[in-house]
C-alpha positions in Angstrom: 88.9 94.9 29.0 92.1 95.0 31.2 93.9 91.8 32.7 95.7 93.4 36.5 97.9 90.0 37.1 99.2 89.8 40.5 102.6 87.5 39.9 102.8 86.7 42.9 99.9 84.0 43.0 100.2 80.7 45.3 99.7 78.4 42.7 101.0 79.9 39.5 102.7 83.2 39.2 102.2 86.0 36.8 105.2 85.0 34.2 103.5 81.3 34.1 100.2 82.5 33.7 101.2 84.8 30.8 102.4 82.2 28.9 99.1 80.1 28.8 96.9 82.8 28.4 99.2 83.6 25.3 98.9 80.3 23.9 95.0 79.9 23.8 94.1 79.1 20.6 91.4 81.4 19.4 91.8 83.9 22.5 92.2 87.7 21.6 94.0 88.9 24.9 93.0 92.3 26.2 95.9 94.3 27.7 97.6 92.4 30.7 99.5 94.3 33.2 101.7 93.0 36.1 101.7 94.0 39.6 104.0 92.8 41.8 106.2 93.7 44.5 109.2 92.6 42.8 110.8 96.4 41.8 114.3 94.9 41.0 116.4 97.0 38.4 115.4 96.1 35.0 112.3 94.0 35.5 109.6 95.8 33.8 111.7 94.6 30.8 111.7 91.1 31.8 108.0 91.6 32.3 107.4 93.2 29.1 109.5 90.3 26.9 107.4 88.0 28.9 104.3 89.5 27.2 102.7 91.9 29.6 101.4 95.2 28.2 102.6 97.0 31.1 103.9 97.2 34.8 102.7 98.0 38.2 104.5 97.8 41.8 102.9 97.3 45.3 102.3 99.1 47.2 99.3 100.3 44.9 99.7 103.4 43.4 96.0 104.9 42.6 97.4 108.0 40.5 100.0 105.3 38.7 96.5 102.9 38.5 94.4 105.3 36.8 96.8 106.5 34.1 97.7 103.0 33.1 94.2 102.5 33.0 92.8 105.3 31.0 96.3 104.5 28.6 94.9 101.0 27.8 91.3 101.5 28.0 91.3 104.7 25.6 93.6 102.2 23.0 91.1 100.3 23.0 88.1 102.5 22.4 90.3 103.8 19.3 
């Protein structure tokens, strides 16, 4: 299992939703990667200490995709 979390959601963005998925009692979280358009210096560390596993930027990169994909998804086959 592998959470793709688009932060920039009408309602809620990514950073919010992070935080309540984290605090579900009772929830074991797969892996939760952002994607976002935001590519500012220094925000996949604001992303990460937010508690995604990993970072992704738009325009959708399908060679970036499927490595972060086969990273996550072969961590948790071992």
């Amino acid at each position: 299992d592998l959470i793709l979390l688009d932060d920039m959601l009408p309602d809620l963005g990514g950073m919010e939703i992070i935080k309540v998925l984290k605090n579900i009692e009772g929830f074991d979280i797969p892996p939760v990667i952002a994607y976002t358009a935001n590519v500012m210096n220094g925000i996949k560390d604001d992303y990460i200490k937010a508690g995604f596993d990993d970072y992704m930027s738009k325009p959708l990169d399908i060679h970036q995709f499927d490595s972060i994909v086969k990273k996550y998804c072969y961590k948790q086959k071992n």
